[in-house]
Every structure is written in structure tokens, then in C-alpha cells.
N, C-alpha and C positions, 0 to 999 in steps of 0.2 A: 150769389145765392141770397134768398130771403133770411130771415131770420128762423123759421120755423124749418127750413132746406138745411142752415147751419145744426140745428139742433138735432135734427134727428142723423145728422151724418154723424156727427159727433157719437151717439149714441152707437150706430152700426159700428163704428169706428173701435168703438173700446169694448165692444163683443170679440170682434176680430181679433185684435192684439190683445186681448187679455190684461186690458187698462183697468186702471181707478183716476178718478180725477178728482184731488184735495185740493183745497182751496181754500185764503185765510177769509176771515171777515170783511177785509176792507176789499176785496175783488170788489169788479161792479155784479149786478145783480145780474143779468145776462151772462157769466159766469157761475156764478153761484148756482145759476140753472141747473146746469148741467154737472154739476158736482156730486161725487157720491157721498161726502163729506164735505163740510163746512166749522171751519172752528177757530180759534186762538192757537198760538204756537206751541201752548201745553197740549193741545188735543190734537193735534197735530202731531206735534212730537211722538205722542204714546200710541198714537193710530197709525203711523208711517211703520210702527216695529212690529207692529203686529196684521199688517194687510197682506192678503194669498196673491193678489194679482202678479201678472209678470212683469208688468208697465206700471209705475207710479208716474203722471202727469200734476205736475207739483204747479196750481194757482197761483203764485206768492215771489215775494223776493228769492234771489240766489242764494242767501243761506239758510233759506228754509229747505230749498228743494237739495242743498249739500246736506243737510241733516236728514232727509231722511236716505239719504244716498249712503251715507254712514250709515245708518241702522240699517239698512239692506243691499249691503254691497254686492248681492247676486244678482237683482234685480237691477232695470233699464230702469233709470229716474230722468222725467224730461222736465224742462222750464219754454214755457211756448214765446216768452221773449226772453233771449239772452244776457239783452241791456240793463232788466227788470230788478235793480239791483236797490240795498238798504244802506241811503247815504253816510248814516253811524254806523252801519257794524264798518264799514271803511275807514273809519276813523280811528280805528287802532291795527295794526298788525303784530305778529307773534314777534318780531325782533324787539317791538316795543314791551309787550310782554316779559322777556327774558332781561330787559334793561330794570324797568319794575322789579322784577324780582332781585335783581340785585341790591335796590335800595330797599324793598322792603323785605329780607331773608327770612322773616319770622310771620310773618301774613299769611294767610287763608288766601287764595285766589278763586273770585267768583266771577264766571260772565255770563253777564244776560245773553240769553239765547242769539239776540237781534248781532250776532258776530260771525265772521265767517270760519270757517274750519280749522282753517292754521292758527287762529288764537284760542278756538277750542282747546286744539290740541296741547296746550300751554299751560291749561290753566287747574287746578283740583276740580272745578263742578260748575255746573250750569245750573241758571236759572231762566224762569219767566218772570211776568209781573205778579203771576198768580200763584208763585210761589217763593218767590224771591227770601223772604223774610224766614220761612221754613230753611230754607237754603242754608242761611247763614247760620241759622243756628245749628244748624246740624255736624257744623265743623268743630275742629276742638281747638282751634285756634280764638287767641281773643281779639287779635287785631284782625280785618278781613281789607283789602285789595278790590274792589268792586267796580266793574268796567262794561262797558264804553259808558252808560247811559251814569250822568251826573245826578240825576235828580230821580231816577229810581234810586237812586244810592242812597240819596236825602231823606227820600220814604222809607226804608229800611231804617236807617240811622234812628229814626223816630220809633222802631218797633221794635230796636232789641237795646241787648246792653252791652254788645260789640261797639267795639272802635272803629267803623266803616272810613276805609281812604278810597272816596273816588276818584275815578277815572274822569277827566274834564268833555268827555261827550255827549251829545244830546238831539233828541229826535225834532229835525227840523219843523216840521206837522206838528208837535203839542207843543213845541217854545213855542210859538205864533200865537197861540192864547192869552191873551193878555189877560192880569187881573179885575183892569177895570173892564172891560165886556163883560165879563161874569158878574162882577159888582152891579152892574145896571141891568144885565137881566134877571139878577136876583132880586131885586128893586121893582122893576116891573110884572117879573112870576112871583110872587111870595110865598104861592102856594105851589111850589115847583120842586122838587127833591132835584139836588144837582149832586150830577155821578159825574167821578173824574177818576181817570186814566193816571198812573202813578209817575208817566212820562213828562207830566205836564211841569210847570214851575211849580216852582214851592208855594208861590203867593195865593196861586190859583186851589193848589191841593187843599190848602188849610180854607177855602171858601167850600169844601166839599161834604154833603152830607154821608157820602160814601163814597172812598179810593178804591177803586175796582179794575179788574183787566177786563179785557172786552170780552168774553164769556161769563166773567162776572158779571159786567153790566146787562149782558140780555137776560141773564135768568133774572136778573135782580128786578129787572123792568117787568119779568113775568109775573113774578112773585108779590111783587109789591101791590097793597091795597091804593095808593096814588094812581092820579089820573096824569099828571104833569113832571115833565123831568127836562131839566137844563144837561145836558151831555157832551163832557166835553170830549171828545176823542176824534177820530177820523170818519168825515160824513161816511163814508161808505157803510159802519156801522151802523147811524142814525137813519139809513135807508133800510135797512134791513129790518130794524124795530120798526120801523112805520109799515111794514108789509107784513110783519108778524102779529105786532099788535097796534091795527088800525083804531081798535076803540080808546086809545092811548095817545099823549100829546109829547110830540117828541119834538124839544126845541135844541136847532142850532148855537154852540156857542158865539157868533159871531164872526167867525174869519171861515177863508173856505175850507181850512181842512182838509185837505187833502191831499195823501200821500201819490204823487205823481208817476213815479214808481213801480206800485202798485196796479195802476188804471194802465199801463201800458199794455197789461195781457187783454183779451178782450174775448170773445166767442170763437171768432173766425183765427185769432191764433192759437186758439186753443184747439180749432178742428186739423190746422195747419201742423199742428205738432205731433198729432195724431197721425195721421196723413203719411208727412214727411219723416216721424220719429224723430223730430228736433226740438229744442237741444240738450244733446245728452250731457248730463253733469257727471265728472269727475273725480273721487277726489284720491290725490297720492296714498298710499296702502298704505304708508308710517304715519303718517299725517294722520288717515280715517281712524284708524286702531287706536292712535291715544286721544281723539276728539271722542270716541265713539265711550269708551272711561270714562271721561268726566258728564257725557250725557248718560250713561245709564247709574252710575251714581244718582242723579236727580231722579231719573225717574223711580229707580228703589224709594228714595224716600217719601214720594208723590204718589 
């Protein structure tokens, strides 16, 4: 089928079954199409608990589409590629969780969303980028346990007056940035505001006029009286501002950027999933019920 055959099948599609199709920011945009939402994993998060559909068709890695499958464990939750998977929340599991916790018995345990369910279910509370810092403080402990991502950890560490011990993982897509790319495009935009992603390295964060998640950065690109912006995060983003705000100059940081992952969903598997009703996600009932705890904890305080 054409592209315009893909899209409106899609459409008939999620009349019939009684779909919604979420989708994060870094989808490609032929995705994003057809999406009834589009957001960040905080808006996501908070939109998956409260959507009537019978069918949630989850754009994004598998543990986003496990998270909203926790928040509506009656509902049919699909991922249109099953492979579609976030190489850091794989970087930790819950046995490793329960080992942590033995050495740190007195710790707060925080994990960034980007985890998959069984370490959910591990841990006191969940965060995003976009609330990360809220998060922590919110505990009454003074030392805090913070996992998988190392250098959101870093940024935190920098915005409270917790003892943050991270976890040694990290988003393969924002390591890639190197400081000096930024350096030298900072050098040749001067008049550039540079937005950066909290995932990024340290070296890169402190080159930022503003640390932001990626719903931060598009309002922030809205908002702002600037014409020019250096962005470091995942191009899929930076395609999205160039469609939203064409009269606006959105510069690549330099590497491709791009979450591989991510780009495996595409239109035709998202019609395909529809279609077929695949693939359905999962998650064990002991398992969902104490992930599903430490997410709505965050979201109380969000």
C-alpha cells in the first residue's frame, strides 16, 4: 500500500477495535501521524492511566508499552514491533535491585522510568527526566540509590542536597555526544541557545543553556523569543521542531543520534498491529501491582 492507503487503514482500524495509538517523541514522523497522542514518558505515563480506549497501541520501547499495561491491566496494550526494545532499561534487572539493596539498606530507591517492569517493581518510586529531581526530594530518606541512567543521576546530584549513588548505566544515543562537537558548534552559532537532554554526559550538560527533557525542550523552542538552538537529544525530536516550528533554526549536535530502537516501529507496523492485534504485552499480576506502587507514587507528586 501507498502511504496515504497505510494511513487511513490505520485510522479505520482503530475505529473498529476501539484503539488509541501513543507514541513517544523520537517515533519517526510517519508514525507520529497517526498518533492520537504524542509526548515524553511523563505524558505518556499520565495519559496511558487515564485513556477510555479498549486497545492502547504503545509507539515506543517495551517498557513504555509495559507501563501503560500496568496502569491498565484490563485493557489490550500492543507494541507493533516486539524487538523494539531500550538497550539501558536492560542494563539492570530486579535480582540486581535486591543485591543493591543489600548494600545500601538505608537508601531511597529511585528508577528512571527508562526500566523495565521487574525492576519497577523493586524499587520505592519512579522517575522521568522531567521530574527526576522532584522525585528525589520527595523521599524522606537522605541517601537515594538512583538507576540505570549514570548521568541523569549526575544531574540530580547537582539539584539537591541528597547523597545520590548511581547506578553505572547510560543511554547509548546521548553518550555519543561528545563535548567537543558541542564546543565547536557553540563556537560557530554563538548566537544559538543549546538545549540538552539530562541523559547526556556531564561535560556536554554543563555546555547547556538549559537541561531539559524532551517535552521540555519543545515547549521551551516554543516559548523562547530565539531564532537558533543547538539540541542535543535524539534527531527524531529535532525533526519534529523543524515541522512545528519551520520559522525556527534547529541545529544538529553533530553525531547521528539516533535511537535505533525506536525507528524499528514504522506506519505499516503499526497498521500491522492493528490488523493482527500484535504484540500483546504482558506483565505477571505480582510483578504489575508493586511496579504499578512505585509509578503512581510519581505520579501523585507530578
Amino acid at each position: 500500500m501507498e502511504h496515504r492507503e497505510y494511513v487511513e487503514a490505520v485510522e479505520r482500524l482503530k475505529k473498529e477495535r476501539g484503539a488509541v495509538v501513543l507514541a513517544h517523541n523520537y517515533q519517526l514522523q510517519e508514525v507520529q501521524e497517526v498518533a492520537d497522542f504524542v509526548g515524553d514518558s511523563l505524558e505518556l505515563a499520565r495519559l496511558s492511566s487515564r485513556v477510555e480506549a479498549d486497545v492502547i497501541v504503545f509507539a515506543g520501547v517495551y517498557f513504555m508499552a509495559e507501563t501503560a499495561k500496568i496502569l491498565n491491566p484490563g485493557k489490550r496494550v500492543l507494541i507493533p514491533e516486539i524487538e523494539a526494545r531500550c538497550p539501558m532499561a536492560d542494563m539492570v534487572n530486579a535480582a540486581t535491585v535486591r543485591k543493591w539493596r543489600e548494600k545500601y539498606p538505608d537508601a531511597g530507591f529511585v528508577a528512571y522510568v527508562n526500566t523495565n517492569a521487574d525492576v519497577k517493581a523493586e524499587v520505592d518510586i519512579i522517575c522521568t527526566s522531567a521530574n527526576a529531581v522532584k522525585v528525589v526530594n520527595s523521599l524522606p530518606q537522605t541517601r537515594i540509590v538512583f538507576l540505570p541512567d549514570r548521568n541523569l543521576a549526575h544531574w540530580v546530584s547537582l539539584n539537591t542536597h541528597k547523597e545520590i549513588i548511581p547506578y553505572p548505566g547510560y543511554c547509548h544515543v546521548h553518550m555519543d555526544f561528545s563535548p567537543e562537537a558541542v564546543k565547536a558548534l557553540k563556537r560557530k552559532h554563538p548566537d544559538a541557545e543549546v538545549l540538552v537532554h539530562p541523559e547526556a554526559r556531564p561535560e556536554v550538560v554543563e555546555m547547556a543553556d538549559r537541561v531539559l527533557s524532551t517535552s521540555g525542550m519543545l515547549n521551551y523552542v516554543k516559548e523562547s523569543p530565539s531564532r537558533k538552538f543547538i539540541v542535543v537529544t535524539e534527531e527524531g525530536l529535532l525533526e519534529m521542531m523543524r515541522k512545528l516550528y519551520p520559522h525556527k533554526e534547529i541545529i544538529s549536535p553533530g553525531t547521528p543520534g539516533i535511537c535505533e530502537d525506536m525507528k524499528r516501529i514504522s506506519l505499516k507496523s503499526v497498521y500491522l498491529s492493528l490488523k493482527d492485534m500484535k504484540y500483546e504485552v504482558e506483565v505477571p499480576e505480582e510483578v504489575a501491582l508493586r511496579a504499578k506502587r512505585a509509578i503512581e507514587k510519581m505520579l501523585e507528586i507530578t
